[in-house]
C-alpha positions in Angstrom: 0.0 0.0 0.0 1.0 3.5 -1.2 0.7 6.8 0.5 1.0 10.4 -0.7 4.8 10.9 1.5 6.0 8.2 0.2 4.9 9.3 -3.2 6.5 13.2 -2.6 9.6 11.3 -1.2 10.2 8.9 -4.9 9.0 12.1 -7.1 11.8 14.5 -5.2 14.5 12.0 -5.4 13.9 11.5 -8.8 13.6 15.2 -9.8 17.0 15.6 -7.6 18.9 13.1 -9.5 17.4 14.7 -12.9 18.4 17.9 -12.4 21.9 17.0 -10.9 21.8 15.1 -14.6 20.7 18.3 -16.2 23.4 20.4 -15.6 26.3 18.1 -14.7 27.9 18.9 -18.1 28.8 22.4 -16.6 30.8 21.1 -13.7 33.5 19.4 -16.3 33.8 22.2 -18.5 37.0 22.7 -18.5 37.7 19.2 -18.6 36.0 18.3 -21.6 36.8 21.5 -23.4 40.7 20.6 -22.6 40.2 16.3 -23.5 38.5 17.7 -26.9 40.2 20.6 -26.9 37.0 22.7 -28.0 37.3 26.2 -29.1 35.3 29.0 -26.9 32.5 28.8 -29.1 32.1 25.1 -29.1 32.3 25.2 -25.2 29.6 27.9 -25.5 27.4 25.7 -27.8 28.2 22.9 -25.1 26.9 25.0 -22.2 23.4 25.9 -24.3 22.7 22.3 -24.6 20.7 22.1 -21.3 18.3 24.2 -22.6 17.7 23.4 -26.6 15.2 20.5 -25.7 13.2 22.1 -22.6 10.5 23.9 -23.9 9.2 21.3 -26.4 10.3 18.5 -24.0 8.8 19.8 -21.3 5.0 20.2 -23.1 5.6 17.0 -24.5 6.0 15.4 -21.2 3.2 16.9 -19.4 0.8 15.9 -22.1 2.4 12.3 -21.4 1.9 12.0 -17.5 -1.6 13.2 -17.9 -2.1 10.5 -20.9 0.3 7.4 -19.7 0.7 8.3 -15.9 3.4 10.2 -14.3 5.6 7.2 -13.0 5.3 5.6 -16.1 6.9 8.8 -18.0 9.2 9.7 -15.3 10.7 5.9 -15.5 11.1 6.5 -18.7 12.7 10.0 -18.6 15.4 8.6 -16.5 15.9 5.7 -18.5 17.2 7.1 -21.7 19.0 10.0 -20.4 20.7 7.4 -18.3 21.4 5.2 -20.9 22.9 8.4 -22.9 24.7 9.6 -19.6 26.5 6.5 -19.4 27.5 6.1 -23.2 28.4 10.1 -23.4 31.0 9.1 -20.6 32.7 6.2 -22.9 35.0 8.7 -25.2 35.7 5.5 -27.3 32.4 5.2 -28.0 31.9 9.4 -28.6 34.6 9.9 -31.0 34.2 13.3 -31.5 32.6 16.8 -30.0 29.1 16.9 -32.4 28.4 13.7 -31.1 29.5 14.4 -27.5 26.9 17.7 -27.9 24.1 15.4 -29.1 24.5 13.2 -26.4 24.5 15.9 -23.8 21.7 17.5 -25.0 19.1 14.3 -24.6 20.7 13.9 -21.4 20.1 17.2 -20.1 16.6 16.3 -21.1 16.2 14.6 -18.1 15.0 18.6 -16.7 11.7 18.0 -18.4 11.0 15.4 -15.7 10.1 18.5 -13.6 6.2 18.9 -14.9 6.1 15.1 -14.7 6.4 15.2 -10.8 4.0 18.3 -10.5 1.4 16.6 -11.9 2.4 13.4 -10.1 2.4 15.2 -6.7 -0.6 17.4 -7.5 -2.6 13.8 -7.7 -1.7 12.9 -4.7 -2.3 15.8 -1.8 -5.3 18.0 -1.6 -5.7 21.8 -2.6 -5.1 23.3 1.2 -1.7 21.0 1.3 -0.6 21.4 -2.9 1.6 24.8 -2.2 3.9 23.3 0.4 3.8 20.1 -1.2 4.7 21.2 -5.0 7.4 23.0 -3.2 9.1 20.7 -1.4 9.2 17.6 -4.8 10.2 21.1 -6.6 13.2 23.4 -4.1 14.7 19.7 -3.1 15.0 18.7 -6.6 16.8 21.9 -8.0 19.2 22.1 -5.5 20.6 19.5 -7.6 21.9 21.9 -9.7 24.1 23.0 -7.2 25.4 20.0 -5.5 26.4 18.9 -8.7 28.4 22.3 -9.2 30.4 21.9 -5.5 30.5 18.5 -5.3 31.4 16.5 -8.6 34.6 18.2 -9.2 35.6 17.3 -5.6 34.6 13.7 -6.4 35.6 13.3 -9.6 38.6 16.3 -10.3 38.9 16.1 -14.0 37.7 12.6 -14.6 33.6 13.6 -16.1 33.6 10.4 -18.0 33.9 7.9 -14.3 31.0 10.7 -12.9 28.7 10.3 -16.5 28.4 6.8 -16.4 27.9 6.0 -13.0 25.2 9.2 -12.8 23.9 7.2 -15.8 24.3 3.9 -13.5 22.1 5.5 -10.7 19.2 7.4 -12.9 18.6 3.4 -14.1 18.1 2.1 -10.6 15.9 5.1 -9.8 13.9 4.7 -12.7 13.1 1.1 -11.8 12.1 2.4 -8.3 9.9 4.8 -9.8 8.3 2.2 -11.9 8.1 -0.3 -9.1 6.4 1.8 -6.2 4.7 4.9 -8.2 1.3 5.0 -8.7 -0.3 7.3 -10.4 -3.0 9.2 -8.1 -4.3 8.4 -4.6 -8.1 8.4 -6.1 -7.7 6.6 -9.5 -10.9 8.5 -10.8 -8.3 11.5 -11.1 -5.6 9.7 -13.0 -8.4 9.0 -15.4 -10.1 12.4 -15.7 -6.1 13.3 -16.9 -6.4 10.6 -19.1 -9.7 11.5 -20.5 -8.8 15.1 -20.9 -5.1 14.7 -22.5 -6.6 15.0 -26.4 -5.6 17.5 -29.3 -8.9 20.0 -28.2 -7.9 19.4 -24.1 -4.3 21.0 -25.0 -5.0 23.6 -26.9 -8.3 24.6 -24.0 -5.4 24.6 -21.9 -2.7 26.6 -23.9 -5.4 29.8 -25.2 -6.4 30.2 -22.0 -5.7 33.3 -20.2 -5.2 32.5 -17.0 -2.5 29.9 -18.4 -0.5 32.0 -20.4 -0.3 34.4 -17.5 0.7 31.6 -15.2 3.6 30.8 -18.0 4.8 34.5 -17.9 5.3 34.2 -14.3 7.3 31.3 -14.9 9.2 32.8 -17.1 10.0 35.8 -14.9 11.1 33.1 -12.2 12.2 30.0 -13.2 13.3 31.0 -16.7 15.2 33.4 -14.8 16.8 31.7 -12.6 18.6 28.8 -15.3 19.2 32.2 -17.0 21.1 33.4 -14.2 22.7 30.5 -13.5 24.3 30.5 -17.0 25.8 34.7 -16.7 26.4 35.0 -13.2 29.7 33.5 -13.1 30.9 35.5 -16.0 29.3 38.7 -14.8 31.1 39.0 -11.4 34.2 37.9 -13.3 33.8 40.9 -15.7 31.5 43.0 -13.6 33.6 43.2 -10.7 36.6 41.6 -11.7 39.0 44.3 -9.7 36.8 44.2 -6.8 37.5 40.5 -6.9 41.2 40.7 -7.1 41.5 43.0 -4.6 40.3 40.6 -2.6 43.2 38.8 -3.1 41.9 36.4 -6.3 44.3 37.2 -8.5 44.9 35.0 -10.8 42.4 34.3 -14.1 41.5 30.9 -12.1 41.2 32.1 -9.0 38.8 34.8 -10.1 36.6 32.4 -11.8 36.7 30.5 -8.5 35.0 33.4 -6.2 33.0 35.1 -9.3 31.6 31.1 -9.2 30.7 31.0 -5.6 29.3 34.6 -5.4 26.8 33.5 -8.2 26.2 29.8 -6.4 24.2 32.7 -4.0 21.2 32.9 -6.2 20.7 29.4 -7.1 20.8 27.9 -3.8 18.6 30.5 -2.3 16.3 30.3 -5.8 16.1 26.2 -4.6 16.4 26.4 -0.8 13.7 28.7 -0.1 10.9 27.7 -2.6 9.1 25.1 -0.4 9.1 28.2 1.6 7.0 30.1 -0.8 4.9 27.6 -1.0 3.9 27.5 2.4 3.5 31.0 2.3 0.9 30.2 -0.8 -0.6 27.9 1.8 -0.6 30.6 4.8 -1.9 33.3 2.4 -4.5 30.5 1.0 -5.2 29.7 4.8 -5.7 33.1 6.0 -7.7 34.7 2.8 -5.5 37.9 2.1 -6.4 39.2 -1.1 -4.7 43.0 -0.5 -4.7 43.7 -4.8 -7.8 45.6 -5.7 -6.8 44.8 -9.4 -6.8 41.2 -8.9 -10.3 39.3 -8.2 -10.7 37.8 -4.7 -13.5 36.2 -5.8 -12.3 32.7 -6.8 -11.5 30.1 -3.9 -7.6 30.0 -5.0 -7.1 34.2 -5.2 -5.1 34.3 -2.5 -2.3 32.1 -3.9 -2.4 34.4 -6.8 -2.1 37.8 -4.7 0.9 36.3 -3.2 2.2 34.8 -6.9 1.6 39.0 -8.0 3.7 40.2 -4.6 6.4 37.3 -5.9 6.7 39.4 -9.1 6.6 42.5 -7.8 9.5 41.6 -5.6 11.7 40.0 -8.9 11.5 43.0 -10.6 12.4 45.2 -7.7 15.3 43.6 -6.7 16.1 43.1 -10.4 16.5 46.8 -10.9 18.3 46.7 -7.6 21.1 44.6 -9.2 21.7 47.0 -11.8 21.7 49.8 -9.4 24.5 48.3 -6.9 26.2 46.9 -10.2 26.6 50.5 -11.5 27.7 51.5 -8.2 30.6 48.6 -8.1 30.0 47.4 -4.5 30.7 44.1 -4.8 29.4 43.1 -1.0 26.3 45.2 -1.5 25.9 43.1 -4.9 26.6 39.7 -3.2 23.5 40.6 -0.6 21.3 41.9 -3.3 21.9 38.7 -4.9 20.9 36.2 -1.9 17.6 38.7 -1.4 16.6 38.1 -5.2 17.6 34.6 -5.5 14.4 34.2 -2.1 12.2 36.5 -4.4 12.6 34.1 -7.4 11.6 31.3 -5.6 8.7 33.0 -4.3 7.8 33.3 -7.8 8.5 29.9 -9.3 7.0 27.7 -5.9 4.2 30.4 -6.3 3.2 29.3 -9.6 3.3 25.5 -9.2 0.7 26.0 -6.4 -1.7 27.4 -8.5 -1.3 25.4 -11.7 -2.8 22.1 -10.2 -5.4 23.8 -8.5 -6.7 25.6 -11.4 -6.1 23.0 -13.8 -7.4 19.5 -12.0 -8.4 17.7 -14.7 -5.2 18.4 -16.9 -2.1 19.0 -14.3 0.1 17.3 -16.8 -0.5 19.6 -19.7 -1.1 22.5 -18.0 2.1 21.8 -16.2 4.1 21.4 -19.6 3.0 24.1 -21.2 3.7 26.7 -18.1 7.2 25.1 -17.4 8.0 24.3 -20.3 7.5 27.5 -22.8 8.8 29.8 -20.0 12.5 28.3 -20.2 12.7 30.0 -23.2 13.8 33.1 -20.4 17.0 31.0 -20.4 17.9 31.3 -23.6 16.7 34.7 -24.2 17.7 36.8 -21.1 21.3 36.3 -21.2 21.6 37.3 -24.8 20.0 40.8 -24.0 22.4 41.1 -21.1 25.5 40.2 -23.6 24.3 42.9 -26.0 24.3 45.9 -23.6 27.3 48.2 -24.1 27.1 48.2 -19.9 26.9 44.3 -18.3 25.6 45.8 -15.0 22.5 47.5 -16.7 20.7 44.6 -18.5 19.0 43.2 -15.5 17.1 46.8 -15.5 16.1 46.8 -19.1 14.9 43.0 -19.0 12.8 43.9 -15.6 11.4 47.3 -17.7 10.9 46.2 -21.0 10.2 42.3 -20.5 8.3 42.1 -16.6 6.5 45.2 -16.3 4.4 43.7 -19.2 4.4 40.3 -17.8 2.8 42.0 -14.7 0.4 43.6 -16.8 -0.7 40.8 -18.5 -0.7 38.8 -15.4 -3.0 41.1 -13.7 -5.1 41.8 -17.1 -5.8 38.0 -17.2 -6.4 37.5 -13.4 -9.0 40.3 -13.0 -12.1 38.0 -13.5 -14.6 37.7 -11.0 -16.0 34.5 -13.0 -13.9 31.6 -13.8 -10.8 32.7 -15.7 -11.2 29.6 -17.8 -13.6 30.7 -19.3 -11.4 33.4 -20.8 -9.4 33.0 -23.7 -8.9 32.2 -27.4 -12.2 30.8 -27.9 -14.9 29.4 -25.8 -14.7 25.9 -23.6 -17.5 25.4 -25.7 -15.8 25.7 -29.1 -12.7 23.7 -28.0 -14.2 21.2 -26.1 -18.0 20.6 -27.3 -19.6 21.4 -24.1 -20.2 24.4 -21.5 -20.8 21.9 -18.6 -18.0 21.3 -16.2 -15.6 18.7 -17.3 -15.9 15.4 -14.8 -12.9 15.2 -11.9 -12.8 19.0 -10.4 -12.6 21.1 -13.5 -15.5 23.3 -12.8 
């Protein structure tokens, strides 16, 4: 017999190993870039493969656990990228850097695991519970990203093929867990309203609406952020304040790279550690009916959880503009502290969204799940490149909050201003995509 902890536990230690999988290519850079000896621009290329295959993996997938069940596609997840893991570290067998890219680009697929376990966890504990819930499978899971970043060059030194293979080696056995003791919903009648509602007309209910679209701009303002940020930062303090730094003492072109690491190591630990957090506070705020936006409706029974989602994104874009601010000022401490304060407001943002998506969305976690965290990694492609363009590196975090959030906020309060049911608000009726203006069976009314 099953229960919903043990459930949360397998889906967070699953999501964990995943995302140490996602972004263990970064840790052996130098490594791989000397064994192939890679130009910078192929070791660029390199570093972008995490992100080429989330946004359509990460819609596929959550289509998938709402059509096949969540352990079955999270078994599966694991199971090829470990396969690939473990052939990508057997350089006899990879011959040669485009193959070595390919390879590390489906396994850094294993990231789209992430709406998998949402929708997983959001079958499994009830609506007053989901915030601190989703956060917990989510903040344990992407600390992954930076254990694997302290602790697999310590392990392994230059070695990444030994650390590949048996990361590969251990994704297998936890798939086979997955398989063996997942199930797919505590009440199977919900697995099966996923199921029923995972067609062509479901999806694309789901991706005009609104409310969902809003909910994927949020995303994008936090989580897209944050893998966005964890791509620049180490570069930025290294350019940004590179004097500061070597008055420090750092000296040396390694040794800088060292502490402009660690100083950006700030934001995604805090971006990780604190996002169960936020979704307690989703719960609290949920719990204790604080609605204090008079643009956003109070009316539905889940507006709380978006008035504290809208005081999330207020607080990324303040701090945001803060960055810049202390960047143009060249105070590295001041910068360091500004950084640890926004990586706590982006995960206010990104465990704020994740409790609202399966509360809105009960019949179709999965696909709702895919499309919000999926499309919004896009931020991780696109954010940096703005910040690269900038004739100053300390003011694009500014421009992106002005030119790129304010309207995300806009939009996010545009779409969340109905007293009704914002799902009934969108690109064409519920009744034009889905045949019917009753309430869908399972929740969805």
């Amino acid at each position: 017999m099953t229960n919903k902890i043990e459930q949360l536990v397998i889906a967070t230690v699953a999501f964990f190993w995943a995302f140490l999988m996602w972004f263990s290519t970064a840790a052996f850079s130098p490594s791989i870039a000397a064994f192939y000896s890679l130009s910078t621009e192929q070791l660029a290329l390199l570093a972008s493969s995490a992100i080429w295959l989330a946004p359509p993996g990460r819609v596929l997938a959550g289509w998938a656990a709402d059509r096949l069940g969540a352990h079955n596609v999270f078994a599966i997840i694991l199971t090829y990228s470990g396969a690939v893991s473990i052939l990508s570290g057997m350089p006899s067998l990879v011959g040669s850097f485009e193959v070595l890219f390919v390879e590390r680009m489906i396994v850094a697929s294993a990231g789209i695991s992430f709406v998998v376990g949402i929708q997983h966890v959001a079958q499994w504990f009830e609506d007053h519970e989901m915030g601190t819930a989703e956060g917990l499978y989510a903040g344990t899971g992407n600390v992954g990203a930076g254990v694997g970043a302290l602790l697999l060059p310590r392990i392994y030194g230059t070695n990444f093929s030994d650390a590949f293979v048996h990361l590969g080696i251990v994704a297998l056995l936890i798939a086979f867990v997955y398989k063996w003791r997942g199930e797919p919903a505590k009440n199977r009648a919900k697995a099966q309203a996923a199921k029923d509602n995972s067609g062509f007309k479901d999806t694309m209910f789901v991706w005009t609406r609104w409310s969902a679209i809003a909910l994927m701009l949020a995303y994008a303002m936090s989580f897209g952020l944050e893998i966005a940020m964890n791509a620049w930062l180490p570069g930025y303090y290294a350019e940004g304040f590179g004097s500061a730094i070597a008055n420090l003492g750092f000296d040396s072109t390694e040794a800088i790279q060292t502490a402009a690491g660690t100083f950006a190591a700030v934001q995604s630990f805090n971006a990780s550690l604190f996002r169960p957090f936020s979704g307690y506070m989703s719960d609290l705020w949920q719990r204790k009916g604080w609605t204090p936006y008079p643009v956003i409706s109070d009316q539905q029974e889940y507006s709380p959880r978006v008035h504290w989602l809208m005081t999330a994104l207020i607080l990324i874009t303040m701090t945001m503009i803060g960055l810049t601010l202390i960047g143009l000022a060249g105070i590295l401490p001041a910068s360091v502290v500004i950084l640890a304060v926004f990586g706590i407001t982006v995960s206010f943002g990104t465990g704020g969204v994740f409790a609202i998506v399966p509360v809105i969305f009960k019949d179709r976690p999965g696909t709702a799940s895919g499309f919000i965290g999926g499309i919004s990694t896009a931020g991780g492609i696109v954010y940096p490149i703005v910040y690269g363009y900038l004739p100053n590196i300390h003011t694009g975090y500014a421009v992106v909050a002005v030119v790129f959030f304010l309207p995300f906020i806009a939009f996010f309060v545009w779409a969340m201003r109905y007293d009704d049911d914002p799902r009934e608000h969108g690109i064409g009726s519920e009744s034009r995509w889905l045949g019917t203006t009753e309430p869908t069976p399972g929740g969805d009314d």
